[in-house]
C-alpha positions in Angstrom: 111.7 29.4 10.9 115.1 29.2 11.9 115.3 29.6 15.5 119.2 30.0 15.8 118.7 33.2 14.3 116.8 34.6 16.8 119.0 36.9 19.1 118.5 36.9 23.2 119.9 39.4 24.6 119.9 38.9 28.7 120.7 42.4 29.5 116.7 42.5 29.7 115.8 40.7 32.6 113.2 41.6 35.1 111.4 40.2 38.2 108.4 37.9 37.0 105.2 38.8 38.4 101.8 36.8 39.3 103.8 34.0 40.9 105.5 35.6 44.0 103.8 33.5 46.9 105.0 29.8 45.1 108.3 31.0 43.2 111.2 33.7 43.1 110.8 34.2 39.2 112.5 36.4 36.2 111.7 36.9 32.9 112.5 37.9 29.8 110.0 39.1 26.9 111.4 39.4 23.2 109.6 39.8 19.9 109.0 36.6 18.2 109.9 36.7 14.4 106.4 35.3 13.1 102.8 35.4 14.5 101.5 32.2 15.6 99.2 30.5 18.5 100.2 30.6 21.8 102.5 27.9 22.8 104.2 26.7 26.4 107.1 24.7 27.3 108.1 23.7 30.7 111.2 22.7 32.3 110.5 21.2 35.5 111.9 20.9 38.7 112.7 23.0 42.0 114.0 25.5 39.6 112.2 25.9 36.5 111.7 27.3 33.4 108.6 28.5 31.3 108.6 29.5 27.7 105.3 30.9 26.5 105.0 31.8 22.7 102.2 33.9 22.0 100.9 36.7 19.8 104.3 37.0 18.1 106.4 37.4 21.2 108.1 34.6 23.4 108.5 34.6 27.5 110.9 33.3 28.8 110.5 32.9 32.7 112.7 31.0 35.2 112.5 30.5 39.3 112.9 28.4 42.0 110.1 26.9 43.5 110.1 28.3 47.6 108.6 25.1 49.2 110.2 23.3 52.0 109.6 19.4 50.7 108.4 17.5 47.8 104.5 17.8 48.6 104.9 21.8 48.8 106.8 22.1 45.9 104.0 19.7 43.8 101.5 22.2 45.0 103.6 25.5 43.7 104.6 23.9 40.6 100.8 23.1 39.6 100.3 26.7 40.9 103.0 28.0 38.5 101.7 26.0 35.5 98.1 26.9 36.1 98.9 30.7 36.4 101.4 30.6 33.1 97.9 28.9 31.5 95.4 31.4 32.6 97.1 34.3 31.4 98.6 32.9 28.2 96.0 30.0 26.7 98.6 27.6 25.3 97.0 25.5 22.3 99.6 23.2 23.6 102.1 23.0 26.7 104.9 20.7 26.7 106.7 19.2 29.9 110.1 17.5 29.4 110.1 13.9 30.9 112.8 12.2 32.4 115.8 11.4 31.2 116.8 7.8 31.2 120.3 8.4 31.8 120.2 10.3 34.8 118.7 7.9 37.7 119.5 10.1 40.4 116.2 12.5 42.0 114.2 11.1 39.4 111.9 10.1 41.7 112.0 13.8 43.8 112.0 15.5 40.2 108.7 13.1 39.4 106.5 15.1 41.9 107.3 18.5 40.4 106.7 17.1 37.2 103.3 16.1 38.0 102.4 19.3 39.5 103.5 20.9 36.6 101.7 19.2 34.1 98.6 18.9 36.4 98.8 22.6 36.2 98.9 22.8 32.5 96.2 20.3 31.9 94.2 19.4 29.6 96.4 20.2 26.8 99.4 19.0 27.4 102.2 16.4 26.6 105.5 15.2 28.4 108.1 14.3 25.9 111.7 12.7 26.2 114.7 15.5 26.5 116.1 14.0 22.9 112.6 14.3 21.2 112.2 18.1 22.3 115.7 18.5 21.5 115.2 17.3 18.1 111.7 19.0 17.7 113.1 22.5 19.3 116.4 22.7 18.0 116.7 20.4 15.2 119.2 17.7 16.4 118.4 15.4 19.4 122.1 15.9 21.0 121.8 20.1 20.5 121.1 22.2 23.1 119.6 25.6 23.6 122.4 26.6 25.5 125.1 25.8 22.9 122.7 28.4 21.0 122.4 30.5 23.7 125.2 30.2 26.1 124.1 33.3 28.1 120.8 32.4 28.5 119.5 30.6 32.2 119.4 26.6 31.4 115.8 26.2 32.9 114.2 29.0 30.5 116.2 27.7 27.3 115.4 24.0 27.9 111.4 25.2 28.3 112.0 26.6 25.3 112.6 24.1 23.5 109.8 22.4 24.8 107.7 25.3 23.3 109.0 25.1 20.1 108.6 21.3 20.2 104.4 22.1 21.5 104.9 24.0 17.8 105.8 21.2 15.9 103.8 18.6 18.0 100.4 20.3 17.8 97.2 19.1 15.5 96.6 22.0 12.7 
């Protein structure tokens, strides 16, 4: 499958719903071109992004978290995780890890990341931005937004993450 293919078009965004009391949320559903278990990727931080691939469709759902400091917005991330998993039942959700090359809030972005994949456990890896890159999109220096320029960064990184939970997950 050749996901540069696939065409997003934004002019279908809508509120996201099920998460208003721990994020401001949108999201945008599109038809997925092949059927295949239901997948998550997740792009953490105060503002997010959740890609869900399931039932031959893909979510694509991006926020900001609403809490005041970093032990609030650990709580709403796990919140946001464990809603997205409830309703969807990923075989596999992917977090992106840090990236070495960017020091700075690592340690502030660390606490969302753990609520996040708290959320999503027990099935559920974090994986280096290049590996996903590589594993989503085919090249570990492409991006989903030179594929998708239009598209929120949050909810085209998770993606990738997704499509990385694709290739990452046992048969």
């Amino acid at each position: 499958m050749d996901i540069t293919k696939f065409q997003i078009n934004v002019d279908q965004v809508e509120p996201a719903v099920g998460i208003e009391q721990w994020a401001k949320a949108h999201m945008l559903t599109l038809n997925f071109p092949e059927d295949t278990p239901t997948f998550m990727g997740i792009d953490p931080g105060s503002s997010f992004g959740v890609a869900v691939i399931y039932h031959g469709s893909l979510g694509l759902f991006w926020g900001d978290l609403l809490g005041d400091d970093e032990v609030d917005r650990m709580f709403e991330a796990s919140q946001v995780s464990l809603y997205y998993k409830d309703v969807f039942n990923p075989k596999l959700t992917v977090v992106e890890g840090p990236a070495p090359k960017f020091a700075y809030r690592q340690a502030f972005l660390g606490h969302m990341r753990a609520g996040f994949i708290l959320g999503a456990m027990p099935h559920v890896l974090m994986l280096p931005p290049s590996t996903i890159r590589m594993l989503g999109f085919g090249h570990g220096n492409e991006t989903g937004l030179n594929i998708w320029p239009r598209v929120n960064e949050n909810a085209i990184a998770a993606l990738g993450c997704a499509l990385a939970a694709m290739k990452k997950a046992p048969s």
